[in-house]
N, C-alpha and C positions, 0 to 999 in steps of 0.2 A: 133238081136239088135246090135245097133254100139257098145254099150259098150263093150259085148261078144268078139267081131274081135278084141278089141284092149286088154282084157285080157286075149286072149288065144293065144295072142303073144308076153306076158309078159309087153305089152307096158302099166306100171300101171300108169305113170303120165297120160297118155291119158285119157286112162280108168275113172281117177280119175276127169276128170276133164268134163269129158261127164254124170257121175254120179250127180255133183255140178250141170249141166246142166238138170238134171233132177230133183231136188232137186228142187232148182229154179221154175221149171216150175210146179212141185204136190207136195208142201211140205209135205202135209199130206197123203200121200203114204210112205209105210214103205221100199218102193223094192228102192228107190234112197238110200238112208240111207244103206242098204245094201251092195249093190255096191259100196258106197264109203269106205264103214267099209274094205270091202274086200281089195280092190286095196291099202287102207292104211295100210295095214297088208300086204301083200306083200312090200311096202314101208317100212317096220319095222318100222313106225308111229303108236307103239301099243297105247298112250293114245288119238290118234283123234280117231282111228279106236273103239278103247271101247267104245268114243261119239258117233259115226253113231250108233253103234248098240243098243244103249240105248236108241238115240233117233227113232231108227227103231221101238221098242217093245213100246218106251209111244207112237208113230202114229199107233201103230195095233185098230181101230177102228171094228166098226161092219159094218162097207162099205168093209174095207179091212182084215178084221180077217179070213185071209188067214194060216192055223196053218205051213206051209214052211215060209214065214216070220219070223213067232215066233221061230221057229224049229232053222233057220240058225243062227237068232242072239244071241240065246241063245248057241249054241252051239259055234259059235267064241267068244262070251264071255269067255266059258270056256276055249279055248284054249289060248286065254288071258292070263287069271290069270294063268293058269299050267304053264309058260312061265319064 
């Protein structure tokens, strides 16, 4: 995925902004909210990045109640708040 190539070369404004692009396009998918939680935590943008992932876990539906979703966001929460 293009998002992958641009955060596994640290490029997080990109990243972050192909994540928005995905957002955009399946809001109700929790894997965009993800992605951008992430790349904004590399940003040290920890109060947007705690948005994405919060709003990653109220979109885990039974379409996408995928427990890696739930798993990541709740886990960069935590690292969040220990912070």
């Amino acid at each position: 995925m293009l998002y992958k190539n641009f955060y596994s070369k640290k490029a997080y404004n990109e990243s972050l902004s192909i994540a928005k692009l995905f957002i955009d396009y399946n809001s109700s998918s929790p894997e965009g909210y993800i992605y951008a939680g992430e790349s904004s935590m590399q940003l040290n943008d920890l109060s947007v990045a705690e948005e994405y992932f919060n709003k990653a876990l109220s979109n885990i539906h039974s379409e996408y109640d995928d427990y890696k979703f739930r798993e990541s966001a709740e886990q960069y929460l935590h690292q969040i708040k220990n912070k």
